[in-house]
MMTF fields as JSON, N, C-alpha, C and O atoms, coordinates in Angstrom:
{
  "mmtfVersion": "1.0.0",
  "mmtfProducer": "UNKNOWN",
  "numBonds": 263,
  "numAtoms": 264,
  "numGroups": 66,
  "numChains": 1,
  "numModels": 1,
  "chainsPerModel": [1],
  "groupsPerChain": [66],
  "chainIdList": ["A"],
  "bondAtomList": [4, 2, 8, 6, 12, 10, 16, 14, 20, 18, 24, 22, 28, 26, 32, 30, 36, 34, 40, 38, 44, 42, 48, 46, 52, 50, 56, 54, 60, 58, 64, 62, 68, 66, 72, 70, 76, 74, 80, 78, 84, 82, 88, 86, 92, 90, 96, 94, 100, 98, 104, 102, 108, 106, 112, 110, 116, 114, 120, 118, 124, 122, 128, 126, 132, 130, 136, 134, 140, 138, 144, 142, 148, 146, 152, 150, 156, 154, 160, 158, 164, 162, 168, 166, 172, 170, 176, 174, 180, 178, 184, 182, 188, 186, 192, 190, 196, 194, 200, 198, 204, 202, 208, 206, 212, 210, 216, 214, 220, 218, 224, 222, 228, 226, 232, 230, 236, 234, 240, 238, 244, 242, 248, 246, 252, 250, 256, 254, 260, 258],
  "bondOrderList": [1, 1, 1, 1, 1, 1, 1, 1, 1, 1, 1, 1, 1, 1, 1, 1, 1, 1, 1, 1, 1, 1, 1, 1, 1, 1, 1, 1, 1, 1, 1, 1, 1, 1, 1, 1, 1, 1, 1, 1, 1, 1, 1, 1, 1, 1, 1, 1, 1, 1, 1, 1, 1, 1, 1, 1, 1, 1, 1, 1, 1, 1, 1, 1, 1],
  "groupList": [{"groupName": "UNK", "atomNameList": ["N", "CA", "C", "O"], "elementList": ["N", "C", "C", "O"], "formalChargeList": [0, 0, 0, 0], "bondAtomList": [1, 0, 2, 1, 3, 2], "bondOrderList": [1, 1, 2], "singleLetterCode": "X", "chemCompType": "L-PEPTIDE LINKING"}],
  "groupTypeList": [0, 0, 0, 0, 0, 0, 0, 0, 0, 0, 0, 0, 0, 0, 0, 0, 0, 0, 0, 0, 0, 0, 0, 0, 0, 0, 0, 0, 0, 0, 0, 0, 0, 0, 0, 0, 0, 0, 0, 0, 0, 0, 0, 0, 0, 0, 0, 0, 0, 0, 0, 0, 0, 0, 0, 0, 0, 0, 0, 0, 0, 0, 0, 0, 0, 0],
  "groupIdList": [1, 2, 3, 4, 5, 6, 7, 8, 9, 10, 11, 12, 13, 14, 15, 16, 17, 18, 19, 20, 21, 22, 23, 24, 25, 26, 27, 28, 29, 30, 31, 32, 33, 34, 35, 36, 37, 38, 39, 40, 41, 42, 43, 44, 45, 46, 47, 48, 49, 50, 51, 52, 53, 54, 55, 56, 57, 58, 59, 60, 61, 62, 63, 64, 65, 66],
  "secStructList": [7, 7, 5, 7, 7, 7, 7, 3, 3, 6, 6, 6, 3, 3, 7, 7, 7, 3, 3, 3, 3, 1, 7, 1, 1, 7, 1, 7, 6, 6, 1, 7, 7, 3, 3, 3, 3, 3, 7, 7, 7, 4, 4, 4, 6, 6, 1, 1, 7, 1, 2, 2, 2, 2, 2, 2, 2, 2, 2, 2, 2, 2, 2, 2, 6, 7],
  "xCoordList": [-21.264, -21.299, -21.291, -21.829, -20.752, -20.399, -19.095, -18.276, -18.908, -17.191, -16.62, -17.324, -15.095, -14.26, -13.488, -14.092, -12.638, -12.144, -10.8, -11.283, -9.766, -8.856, -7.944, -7.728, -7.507, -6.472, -5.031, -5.134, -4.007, -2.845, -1.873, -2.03, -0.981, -0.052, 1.273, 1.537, 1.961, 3.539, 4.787, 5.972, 3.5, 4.758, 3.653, 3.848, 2.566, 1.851, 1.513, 1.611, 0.934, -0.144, -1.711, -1.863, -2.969, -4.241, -4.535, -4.639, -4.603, -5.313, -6.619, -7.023, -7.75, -8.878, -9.327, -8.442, -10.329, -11.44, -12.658, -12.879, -13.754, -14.998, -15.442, -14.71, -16.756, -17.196, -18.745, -19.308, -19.14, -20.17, -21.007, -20.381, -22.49, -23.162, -24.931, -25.568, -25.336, -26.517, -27.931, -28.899, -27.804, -29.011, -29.031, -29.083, -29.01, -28.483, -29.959, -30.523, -30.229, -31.197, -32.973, -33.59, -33.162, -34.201, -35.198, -34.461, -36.262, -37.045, -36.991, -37.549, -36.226, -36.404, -35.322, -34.218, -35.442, -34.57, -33.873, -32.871, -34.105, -34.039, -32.787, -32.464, -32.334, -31.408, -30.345, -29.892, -30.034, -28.819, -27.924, -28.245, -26.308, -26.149, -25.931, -26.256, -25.262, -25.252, -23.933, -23.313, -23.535, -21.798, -22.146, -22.653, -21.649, -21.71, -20.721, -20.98, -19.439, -18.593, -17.378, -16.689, -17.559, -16.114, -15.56, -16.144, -14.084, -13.181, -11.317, -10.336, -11.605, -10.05, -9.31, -9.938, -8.225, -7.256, -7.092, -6.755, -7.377, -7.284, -5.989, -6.072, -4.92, -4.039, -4.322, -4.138, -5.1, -5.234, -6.77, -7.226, -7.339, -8.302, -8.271, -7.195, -9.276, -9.177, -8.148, -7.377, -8.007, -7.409, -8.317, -7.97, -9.806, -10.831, -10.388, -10.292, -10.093, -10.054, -11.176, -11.081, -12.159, -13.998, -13.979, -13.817, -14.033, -15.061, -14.305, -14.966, -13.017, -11.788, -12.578, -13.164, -12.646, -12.748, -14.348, -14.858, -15.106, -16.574, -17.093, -18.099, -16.447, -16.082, -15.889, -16.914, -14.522, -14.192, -15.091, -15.193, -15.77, -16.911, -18.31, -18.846, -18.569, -19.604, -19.298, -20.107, -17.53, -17.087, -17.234, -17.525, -17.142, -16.136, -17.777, -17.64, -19.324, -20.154, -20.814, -21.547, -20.836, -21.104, -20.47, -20.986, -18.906, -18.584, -19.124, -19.229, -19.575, -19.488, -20.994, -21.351, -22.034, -23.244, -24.104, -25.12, -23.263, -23.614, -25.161, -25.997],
  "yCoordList": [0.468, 1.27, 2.731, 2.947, 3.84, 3.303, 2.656, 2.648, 2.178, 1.415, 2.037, 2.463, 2.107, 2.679, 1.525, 0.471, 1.397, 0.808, 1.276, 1.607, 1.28, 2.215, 0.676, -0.408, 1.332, 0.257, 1.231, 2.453, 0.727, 1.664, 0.511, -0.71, 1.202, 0.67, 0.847, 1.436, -0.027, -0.706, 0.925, 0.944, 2.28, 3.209, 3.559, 4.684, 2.804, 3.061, 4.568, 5.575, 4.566, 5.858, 5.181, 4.063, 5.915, 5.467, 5.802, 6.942, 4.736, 4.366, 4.695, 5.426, 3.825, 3.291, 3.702, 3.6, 4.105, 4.359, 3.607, 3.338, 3.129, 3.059, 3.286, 3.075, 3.739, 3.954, 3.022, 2.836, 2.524, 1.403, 2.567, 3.419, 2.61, 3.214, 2.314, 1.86, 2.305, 1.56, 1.872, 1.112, 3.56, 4.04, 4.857, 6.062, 4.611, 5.799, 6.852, 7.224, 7.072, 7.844, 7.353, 7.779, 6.469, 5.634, 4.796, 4.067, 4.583, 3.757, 2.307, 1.684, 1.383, 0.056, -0.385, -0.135, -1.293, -1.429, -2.731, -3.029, -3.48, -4.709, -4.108, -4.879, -2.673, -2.577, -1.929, -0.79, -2.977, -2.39, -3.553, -4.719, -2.906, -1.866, -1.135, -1.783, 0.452, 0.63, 1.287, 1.903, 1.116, 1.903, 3.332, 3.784, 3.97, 5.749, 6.445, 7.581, 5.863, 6.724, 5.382, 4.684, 5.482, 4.733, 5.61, 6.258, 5.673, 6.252, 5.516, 5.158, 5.583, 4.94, 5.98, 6.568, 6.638, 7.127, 6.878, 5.807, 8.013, 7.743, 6.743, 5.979, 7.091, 5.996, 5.015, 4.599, 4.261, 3.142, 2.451, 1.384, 3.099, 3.053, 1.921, 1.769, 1.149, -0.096, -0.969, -1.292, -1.444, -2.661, -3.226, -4.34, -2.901, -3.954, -3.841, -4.766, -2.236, -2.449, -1.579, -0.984, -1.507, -1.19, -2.564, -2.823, -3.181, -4.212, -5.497, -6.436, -5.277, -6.031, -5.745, -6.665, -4.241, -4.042, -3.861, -3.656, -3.982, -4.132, -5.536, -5.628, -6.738, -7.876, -8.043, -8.339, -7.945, -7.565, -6.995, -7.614, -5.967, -5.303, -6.606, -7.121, -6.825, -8.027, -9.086, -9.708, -9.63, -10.564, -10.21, -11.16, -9.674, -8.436, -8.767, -9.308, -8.161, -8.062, -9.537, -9.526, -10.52, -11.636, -12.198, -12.77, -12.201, -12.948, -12.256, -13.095, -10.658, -10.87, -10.463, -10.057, -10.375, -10.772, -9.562, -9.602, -8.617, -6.731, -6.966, -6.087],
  "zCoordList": [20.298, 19.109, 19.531, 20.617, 18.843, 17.537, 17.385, 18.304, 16.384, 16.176, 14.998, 14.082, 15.009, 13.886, 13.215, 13.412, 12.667, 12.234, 10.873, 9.79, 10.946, 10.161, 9.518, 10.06, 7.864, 7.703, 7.593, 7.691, 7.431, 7.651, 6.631, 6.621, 5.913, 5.086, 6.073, 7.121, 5.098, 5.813, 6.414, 6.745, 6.269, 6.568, 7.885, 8.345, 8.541, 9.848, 9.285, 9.987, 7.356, 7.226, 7.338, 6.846, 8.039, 8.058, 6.102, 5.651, 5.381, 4.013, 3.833, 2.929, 5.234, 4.754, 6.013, 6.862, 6.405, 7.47, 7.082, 5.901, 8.408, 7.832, 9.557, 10.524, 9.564, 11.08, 10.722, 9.643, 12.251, 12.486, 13.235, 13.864, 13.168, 14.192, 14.299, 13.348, 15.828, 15.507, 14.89, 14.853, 14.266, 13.859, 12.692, 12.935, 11.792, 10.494, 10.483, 9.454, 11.384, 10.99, 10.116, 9.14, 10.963, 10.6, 11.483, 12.148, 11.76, 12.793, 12.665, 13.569, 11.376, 11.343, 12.01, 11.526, 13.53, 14.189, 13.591, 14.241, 12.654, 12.454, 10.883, 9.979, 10.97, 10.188, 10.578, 10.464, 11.095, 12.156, 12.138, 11.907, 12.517, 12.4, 10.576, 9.581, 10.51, 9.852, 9.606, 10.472, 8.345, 8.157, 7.735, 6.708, 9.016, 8.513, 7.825, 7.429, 7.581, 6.795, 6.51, 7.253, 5.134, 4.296, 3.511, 2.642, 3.873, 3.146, 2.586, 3.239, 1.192, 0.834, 0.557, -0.324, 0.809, 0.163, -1.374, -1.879, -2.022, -3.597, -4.387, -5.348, -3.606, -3.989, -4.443, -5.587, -3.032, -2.864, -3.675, -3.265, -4.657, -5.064, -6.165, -6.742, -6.504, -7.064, -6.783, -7.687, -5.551, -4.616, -4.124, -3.733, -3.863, -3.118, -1.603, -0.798, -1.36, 0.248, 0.747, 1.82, 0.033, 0.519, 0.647, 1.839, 0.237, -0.251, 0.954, 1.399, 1.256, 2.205, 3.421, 3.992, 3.956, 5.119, 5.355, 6.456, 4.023, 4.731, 5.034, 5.738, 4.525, 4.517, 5.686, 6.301, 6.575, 7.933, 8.86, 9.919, 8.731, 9.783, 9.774, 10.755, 8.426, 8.746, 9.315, 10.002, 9.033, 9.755, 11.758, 12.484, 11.991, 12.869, 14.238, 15.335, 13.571, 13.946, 14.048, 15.037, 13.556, 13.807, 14.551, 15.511, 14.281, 15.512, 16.879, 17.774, 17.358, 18.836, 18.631, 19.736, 17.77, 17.856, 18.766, 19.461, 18.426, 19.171, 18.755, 18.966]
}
């Protein structure tokens, strides 16, 4: 950590960002990790690609169990 993660549409433009970090500024270690920055391109707004790619990061973090 930390981890990034970008989505990009069919012309290879970055859409969607979200960044992973293990401490948002807090002492409860047992809340971790935490997403420090999501961003959609207004375009792309009401498509469910927050909700796609935070889906993905929880997927993403379980499988390798950081």
């Amino acid at each position: 950590m930390p981890q990034w993660y970008v989505g990009m549409n069919a012309k290879d433009e970055i859409i969607l960002g979200a960044g992973v970090i293990g401490n948002n500024y807090h002492k409860r270690k047992d809340l971790t990790p935490n997403v420090y920055a999501l961003y959609v391109e207004e375009n792309y707004w009401k498509q469910r690609l927050a909700s796609i790619i935070l889906n993905f990061i929880r997927q993403d973090f379980e499988r390798s169990e950081r």
